[in-house]
N, CA, C and O atoms as a Tinker XYZ file with bonds, in Angstrom:
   312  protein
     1  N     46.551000   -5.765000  -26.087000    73     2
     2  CA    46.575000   -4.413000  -25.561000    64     1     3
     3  C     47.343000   -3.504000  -26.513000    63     2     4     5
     4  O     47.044000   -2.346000  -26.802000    81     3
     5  N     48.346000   -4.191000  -26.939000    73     3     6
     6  CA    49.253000   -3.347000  -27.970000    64     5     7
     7  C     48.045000   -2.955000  -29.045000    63     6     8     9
     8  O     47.545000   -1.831000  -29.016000    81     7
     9  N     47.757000   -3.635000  -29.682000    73     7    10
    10  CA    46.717000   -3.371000  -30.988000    64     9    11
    11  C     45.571000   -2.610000  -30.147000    63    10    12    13
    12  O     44.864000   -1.896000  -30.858000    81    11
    13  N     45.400000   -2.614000  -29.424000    73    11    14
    14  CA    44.357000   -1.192000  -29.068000    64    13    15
    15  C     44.763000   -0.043000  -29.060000    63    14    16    17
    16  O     44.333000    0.930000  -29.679000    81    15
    17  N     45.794000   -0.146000  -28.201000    73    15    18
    18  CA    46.774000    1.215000  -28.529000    64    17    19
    19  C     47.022000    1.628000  -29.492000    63    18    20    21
    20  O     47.002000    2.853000  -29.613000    81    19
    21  N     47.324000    0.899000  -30.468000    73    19    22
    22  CA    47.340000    1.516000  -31.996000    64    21    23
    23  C     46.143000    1.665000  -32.174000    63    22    24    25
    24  O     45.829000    2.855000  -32.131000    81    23
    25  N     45.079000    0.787000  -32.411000    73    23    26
    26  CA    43.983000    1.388000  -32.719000    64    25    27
    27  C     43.151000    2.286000  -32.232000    63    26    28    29
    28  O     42.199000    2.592000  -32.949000    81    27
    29  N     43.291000    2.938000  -30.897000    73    27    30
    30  CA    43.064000    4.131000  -30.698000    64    29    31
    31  C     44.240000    5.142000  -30.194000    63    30    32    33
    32  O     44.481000    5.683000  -29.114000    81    31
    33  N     44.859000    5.148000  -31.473000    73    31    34
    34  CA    46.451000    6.303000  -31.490000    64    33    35
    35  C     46.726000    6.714000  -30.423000    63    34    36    37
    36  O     46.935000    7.925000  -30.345000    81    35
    37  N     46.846000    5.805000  -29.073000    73    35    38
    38  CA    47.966000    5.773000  -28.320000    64    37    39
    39  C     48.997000    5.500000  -28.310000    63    38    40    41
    40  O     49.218000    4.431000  -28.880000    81    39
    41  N     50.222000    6.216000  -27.709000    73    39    42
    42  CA    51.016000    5.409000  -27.361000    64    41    43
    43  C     51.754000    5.950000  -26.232000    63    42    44    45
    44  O     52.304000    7.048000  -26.143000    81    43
    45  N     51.668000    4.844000  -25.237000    73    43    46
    46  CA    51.879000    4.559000  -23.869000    64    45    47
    47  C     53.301000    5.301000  -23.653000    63    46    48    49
    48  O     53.420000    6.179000  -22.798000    81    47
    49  N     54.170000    4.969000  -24.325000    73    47    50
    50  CA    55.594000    5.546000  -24.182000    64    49    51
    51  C     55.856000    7.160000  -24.170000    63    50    52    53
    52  O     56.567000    7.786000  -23.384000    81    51
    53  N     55.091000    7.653000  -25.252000    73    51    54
    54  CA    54.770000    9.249000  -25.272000    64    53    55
    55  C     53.671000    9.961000  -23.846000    63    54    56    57
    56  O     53.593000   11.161000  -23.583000    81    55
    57  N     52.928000    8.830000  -23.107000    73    55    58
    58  CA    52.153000    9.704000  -22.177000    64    57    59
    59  C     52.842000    9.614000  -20.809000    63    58    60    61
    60  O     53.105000    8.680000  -20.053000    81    59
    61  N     53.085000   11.302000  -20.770000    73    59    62
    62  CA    53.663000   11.417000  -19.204000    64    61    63
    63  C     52.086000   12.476000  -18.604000    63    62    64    65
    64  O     51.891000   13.521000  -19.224000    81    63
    65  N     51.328000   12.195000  -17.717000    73    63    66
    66  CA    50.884000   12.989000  -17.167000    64    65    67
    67  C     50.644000   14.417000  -17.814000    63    66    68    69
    68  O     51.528000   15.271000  -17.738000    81    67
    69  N     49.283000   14.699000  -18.534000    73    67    70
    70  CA    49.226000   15.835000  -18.974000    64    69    71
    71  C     50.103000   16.313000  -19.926000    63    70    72    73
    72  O     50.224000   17.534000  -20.026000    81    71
    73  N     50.883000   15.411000  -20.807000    73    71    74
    74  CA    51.269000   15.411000  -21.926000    64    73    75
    75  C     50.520000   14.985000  -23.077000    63    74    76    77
    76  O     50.465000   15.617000  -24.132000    81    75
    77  N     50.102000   14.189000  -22.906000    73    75    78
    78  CA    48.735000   13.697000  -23.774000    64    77    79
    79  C     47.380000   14.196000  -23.509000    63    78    80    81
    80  O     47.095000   14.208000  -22.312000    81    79
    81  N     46.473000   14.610000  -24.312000    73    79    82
    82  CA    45.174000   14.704000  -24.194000    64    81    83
    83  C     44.487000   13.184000  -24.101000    63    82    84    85
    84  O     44.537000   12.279000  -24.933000    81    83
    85  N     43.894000   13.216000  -22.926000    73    83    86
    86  CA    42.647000   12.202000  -23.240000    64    85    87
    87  C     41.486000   12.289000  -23.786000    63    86    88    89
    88  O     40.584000   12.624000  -23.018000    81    87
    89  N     41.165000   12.066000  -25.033000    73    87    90
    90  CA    39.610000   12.852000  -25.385000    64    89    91
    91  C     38.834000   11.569000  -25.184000    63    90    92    93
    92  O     39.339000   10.447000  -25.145000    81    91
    93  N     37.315000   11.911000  -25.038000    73    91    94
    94  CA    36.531000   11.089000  -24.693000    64    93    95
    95  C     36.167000    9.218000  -25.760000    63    94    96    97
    96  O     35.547000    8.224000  -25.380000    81    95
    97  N     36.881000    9.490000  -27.071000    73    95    98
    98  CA    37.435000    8.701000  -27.698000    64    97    99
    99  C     38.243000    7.505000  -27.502000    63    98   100   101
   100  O     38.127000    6.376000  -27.980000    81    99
   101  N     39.251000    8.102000  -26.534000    73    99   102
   102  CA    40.232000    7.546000  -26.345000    64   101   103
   103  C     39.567000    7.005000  -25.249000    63   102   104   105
   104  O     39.606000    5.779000  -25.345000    81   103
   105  N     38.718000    7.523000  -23.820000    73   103   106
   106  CA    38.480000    7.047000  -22.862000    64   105   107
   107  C     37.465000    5.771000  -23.185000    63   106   108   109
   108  O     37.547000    4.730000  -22.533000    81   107
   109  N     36.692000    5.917000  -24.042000    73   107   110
   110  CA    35.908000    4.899000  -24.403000    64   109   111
   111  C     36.186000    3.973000  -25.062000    63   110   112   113
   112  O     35.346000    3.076000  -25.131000    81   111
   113  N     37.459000    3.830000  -25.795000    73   111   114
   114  CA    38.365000    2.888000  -26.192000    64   113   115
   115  C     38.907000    2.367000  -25.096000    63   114   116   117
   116  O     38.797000    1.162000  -24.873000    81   115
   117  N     39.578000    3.207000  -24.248000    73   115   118
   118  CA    40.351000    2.485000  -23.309000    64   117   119
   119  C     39.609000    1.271000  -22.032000    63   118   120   121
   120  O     40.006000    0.294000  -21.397000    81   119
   121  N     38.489000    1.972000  -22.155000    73   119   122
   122  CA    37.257000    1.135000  -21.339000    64   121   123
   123  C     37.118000   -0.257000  -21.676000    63   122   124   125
   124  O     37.414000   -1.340000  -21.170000    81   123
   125  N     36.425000    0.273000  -22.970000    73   123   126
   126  CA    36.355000   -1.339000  -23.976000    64   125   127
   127  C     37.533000   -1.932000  -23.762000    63   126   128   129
   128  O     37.382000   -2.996000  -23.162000    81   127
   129  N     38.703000   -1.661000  -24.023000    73   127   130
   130  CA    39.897000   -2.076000  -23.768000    64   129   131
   131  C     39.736000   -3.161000  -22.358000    63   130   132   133
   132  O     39.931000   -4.340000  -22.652000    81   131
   133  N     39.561000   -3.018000  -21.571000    73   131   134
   134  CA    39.949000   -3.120000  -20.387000    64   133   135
   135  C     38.543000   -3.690000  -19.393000    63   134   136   137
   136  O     38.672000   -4.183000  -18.272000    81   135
   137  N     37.283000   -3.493000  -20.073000    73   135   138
   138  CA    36.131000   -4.572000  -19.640000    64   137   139
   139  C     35.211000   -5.440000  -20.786000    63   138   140   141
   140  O     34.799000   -6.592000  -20.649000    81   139
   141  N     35.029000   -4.602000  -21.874000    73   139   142
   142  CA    33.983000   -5.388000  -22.946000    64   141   143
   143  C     34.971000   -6.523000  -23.766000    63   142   144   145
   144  O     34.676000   -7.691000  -24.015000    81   143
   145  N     36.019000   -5.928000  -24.045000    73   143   146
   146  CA    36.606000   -7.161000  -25.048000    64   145   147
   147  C     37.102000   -8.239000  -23.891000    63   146   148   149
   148  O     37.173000   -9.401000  -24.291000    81   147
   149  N     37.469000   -7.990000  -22.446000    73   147   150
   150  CA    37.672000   -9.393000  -21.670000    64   149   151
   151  C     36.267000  -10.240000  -21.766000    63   150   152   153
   152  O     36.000000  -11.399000  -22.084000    81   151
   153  N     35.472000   -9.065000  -21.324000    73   151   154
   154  CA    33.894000  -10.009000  -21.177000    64   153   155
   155  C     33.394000  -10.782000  -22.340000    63   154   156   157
   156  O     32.927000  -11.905000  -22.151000    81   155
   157  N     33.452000  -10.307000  -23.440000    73   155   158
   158  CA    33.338000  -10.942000  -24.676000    64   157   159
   159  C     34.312000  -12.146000  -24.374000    63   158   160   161
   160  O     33.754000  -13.242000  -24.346000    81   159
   161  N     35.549000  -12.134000  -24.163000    73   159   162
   162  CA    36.385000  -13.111000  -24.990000    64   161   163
   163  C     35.800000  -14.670000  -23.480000    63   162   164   165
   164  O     35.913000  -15.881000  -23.673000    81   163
   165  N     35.136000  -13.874000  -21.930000    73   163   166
   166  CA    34.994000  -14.901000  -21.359000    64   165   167
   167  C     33.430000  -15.362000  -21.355000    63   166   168   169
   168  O     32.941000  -16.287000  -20.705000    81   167
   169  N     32.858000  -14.581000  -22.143000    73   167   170
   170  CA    31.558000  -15.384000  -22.816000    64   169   171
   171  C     31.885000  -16.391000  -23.694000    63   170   172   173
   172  O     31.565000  -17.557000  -23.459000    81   171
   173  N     32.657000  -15.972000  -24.957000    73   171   174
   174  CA    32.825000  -16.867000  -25.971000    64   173   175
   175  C     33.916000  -18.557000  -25.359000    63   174   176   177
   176  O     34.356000  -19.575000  -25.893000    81   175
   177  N     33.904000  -18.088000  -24.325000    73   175   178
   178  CA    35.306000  -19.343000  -23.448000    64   177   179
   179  C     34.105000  -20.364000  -23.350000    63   178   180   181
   180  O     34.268000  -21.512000  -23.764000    81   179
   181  N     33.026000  -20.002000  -22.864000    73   179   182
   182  CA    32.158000  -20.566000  -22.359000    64   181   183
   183  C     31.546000  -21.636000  -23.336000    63   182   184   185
   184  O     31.251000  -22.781000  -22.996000    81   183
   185  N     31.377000  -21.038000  -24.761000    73   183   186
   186  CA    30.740000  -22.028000  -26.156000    64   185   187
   187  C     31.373000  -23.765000  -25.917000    63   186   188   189
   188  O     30.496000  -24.610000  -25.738000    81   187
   189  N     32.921000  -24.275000  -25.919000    73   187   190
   190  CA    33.207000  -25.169000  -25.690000    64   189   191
   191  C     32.563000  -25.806000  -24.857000    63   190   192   193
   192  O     32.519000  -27.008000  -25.116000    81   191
   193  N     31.936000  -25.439000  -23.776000    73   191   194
   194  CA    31.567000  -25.914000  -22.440000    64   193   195
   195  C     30.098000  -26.846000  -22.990000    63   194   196   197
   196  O     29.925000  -27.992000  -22.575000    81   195
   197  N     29.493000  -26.441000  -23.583000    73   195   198
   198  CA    28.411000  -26.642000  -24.285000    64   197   199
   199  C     28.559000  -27.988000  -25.049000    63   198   200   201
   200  O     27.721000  -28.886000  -25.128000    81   199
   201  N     29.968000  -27.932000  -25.667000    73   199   202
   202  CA    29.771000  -29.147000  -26.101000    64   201   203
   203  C     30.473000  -30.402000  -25.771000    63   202   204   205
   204  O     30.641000  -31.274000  -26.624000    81   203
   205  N     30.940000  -30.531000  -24.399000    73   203   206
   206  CA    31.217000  -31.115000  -23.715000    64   205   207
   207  C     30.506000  -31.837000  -22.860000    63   206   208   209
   208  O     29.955000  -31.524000  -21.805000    81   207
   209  N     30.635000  -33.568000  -23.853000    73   207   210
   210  CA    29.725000  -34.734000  -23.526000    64   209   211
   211  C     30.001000  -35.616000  -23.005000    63   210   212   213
   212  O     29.599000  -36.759000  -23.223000    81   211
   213  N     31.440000  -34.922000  -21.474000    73   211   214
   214  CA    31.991000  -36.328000  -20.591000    64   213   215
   215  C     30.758000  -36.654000  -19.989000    63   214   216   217
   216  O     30.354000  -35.614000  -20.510000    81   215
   217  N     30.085000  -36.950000  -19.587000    73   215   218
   218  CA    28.884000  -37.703000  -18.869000    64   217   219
   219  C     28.252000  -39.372000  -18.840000    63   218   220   221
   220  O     28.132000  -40.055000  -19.857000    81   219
   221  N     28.083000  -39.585000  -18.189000    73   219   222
   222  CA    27.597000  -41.067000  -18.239000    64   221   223
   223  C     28.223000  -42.121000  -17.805000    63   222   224   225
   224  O     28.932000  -42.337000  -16.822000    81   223
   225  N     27.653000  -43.097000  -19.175000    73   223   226
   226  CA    28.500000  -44.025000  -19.731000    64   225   227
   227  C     30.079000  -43.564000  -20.167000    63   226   228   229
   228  O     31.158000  -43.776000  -19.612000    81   227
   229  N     29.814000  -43.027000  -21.089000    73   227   230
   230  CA    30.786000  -42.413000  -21.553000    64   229   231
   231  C     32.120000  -41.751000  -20.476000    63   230   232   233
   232  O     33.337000  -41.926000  -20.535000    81   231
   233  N     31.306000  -40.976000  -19.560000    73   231   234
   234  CA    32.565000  -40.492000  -18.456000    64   233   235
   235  C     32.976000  -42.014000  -17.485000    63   234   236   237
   236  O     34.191000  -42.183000  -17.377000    81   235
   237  N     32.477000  -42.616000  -17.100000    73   235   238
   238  CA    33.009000  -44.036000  -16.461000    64   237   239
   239  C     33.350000  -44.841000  -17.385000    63   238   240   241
   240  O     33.358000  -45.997000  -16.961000    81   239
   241  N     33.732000  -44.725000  -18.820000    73   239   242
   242  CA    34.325000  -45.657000  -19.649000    64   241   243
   243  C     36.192000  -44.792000  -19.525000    63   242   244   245
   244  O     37.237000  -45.414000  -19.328000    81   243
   245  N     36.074000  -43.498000  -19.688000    73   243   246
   246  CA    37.244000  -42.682000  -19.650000    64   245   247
   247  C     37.943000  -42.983000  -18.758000    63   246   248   249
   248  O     39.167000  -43.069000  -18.856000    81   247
   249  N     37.191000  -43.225000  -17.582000    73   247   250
   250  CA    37.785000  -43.078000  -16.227000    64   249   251
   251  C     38.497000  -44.519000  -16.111000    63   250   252   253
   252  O     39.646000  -44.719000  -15.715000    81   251
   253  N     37.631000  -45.407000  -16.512000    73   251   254
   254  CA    38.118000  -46.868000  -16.186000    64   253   255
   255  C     38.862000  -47.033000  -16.894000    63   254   256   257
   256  O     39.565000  -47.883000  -16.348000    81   255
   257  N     39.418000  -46.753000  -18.130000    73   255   258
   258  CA    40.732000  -46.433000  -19.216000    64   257   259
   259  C     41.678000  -45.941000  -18.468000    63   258   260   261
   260  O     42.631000  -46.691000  -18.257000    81   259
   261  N     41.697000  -44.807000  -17.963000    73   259   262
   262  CA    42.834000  -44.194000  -17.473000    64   261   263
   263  C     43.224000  -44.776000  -16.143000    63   262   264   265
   264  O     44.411000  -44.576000  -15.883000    81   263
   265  N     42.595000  -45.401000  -15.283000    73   263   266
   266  CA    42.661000  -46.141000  -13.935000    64   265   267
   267  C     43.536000  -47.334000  -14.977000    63   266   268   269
   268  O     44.185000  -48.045000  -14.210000    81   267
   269  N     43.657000  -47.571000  -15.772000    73   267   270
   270  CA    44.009000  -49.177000  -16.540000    64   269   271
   271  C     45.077000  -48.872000  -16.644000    63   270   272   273
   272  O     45.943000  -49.545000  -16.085000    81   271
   273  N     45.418000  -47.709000  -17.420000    73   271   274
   274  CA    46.411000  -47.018000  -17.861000    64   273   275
   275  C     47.539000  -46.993000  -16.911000    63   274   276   277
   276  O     48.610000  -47.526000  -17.203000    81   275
   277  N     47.314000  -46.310000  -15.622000    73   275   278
   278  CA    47.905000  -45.491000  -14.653000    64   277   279
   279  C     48.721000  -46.902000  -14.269000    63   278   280   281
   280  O     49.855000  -47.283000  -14.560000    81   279
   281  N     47.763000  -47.443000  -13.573000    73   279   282
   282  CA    48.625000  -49.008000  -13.431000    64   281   283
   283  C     49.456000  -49.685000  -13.878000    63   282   284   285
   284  O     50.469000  -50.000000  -13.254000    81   283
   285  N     49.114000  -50.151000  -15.399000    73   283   286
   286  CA    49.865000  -50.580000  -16.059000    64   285   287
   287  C     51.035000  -50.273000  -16.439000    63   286   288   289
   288  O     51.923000  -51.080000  -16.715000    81   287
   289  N     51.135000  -48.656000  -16.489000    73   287   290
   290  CA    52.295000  -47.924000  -16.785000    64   289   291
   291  C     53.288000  -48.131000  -15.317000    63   290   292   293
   292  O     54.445000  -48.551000  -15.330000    81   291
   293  N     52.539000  -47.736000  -14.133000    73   291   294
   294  CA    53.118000  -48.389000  -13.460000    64   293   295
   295  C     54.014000  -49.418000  -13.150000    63   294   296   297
   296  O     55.127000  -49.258000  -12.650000    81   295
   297  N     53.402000  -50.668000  -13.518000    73   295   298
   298  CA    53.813000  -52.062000  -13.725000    64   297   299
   299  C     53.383000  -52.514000  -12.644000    63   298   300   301
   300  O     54.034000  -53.358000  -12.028000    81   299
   301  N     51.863000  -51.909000  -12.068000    73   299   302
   302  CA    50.950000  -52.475000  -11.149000    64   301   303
   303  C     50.000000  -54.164000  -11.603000    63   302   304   305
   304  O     49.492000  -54.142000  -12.723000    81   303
   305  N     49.899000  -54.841000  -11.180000    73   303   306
   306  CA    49.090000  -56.101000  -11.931000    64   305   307
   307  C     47.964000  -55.849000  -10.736000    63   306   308   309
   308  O     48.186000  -55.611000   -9.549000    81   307
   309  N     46.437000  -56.001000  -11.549000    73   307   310
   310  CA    45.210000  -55.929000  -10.810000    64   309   311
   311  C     44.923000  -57.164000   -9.832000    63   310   312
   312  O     43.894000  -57.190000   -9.157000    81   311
């Protein structure tokens, strides 16, 4: 948020109510600010998801590892 503010020559500390102009610049920065760059950053969250290959075999091999694990650390005997 800071680096927006600079990048569209705000600054928060100088605006009291009608001390600052808002020009339509600034409002459309502040927008982006505040919906497109979240939405972007929770599209791009999403890419990992894609390559995430717990499934299967593979996810009941994890699972039965960590069930081994849990125990043992324990000092559970099966």
């Amino acid at each position: 948020i800071v680096l927006m503010y600079i990048i569209i020559s705000l600054n928060p500390v100088d605006y009291v109510e009608g001390a600052v102009q808002i020009t339509p610049l600034i409002q459309k920065s502040m927008f982006s600010l505040v919906t497109l760059l979240p939405a972007a950053g929770m599209l791009l969250s999403v890419i990992p998801i894609f390559f995430y290959d717990l499934i299967g075999e593979k996810k009941e091999k994890v699972t039965r590892e960590l069930f081994e694990r849990r125990h043992h650390a324990n000092g559970e005997i099966e």
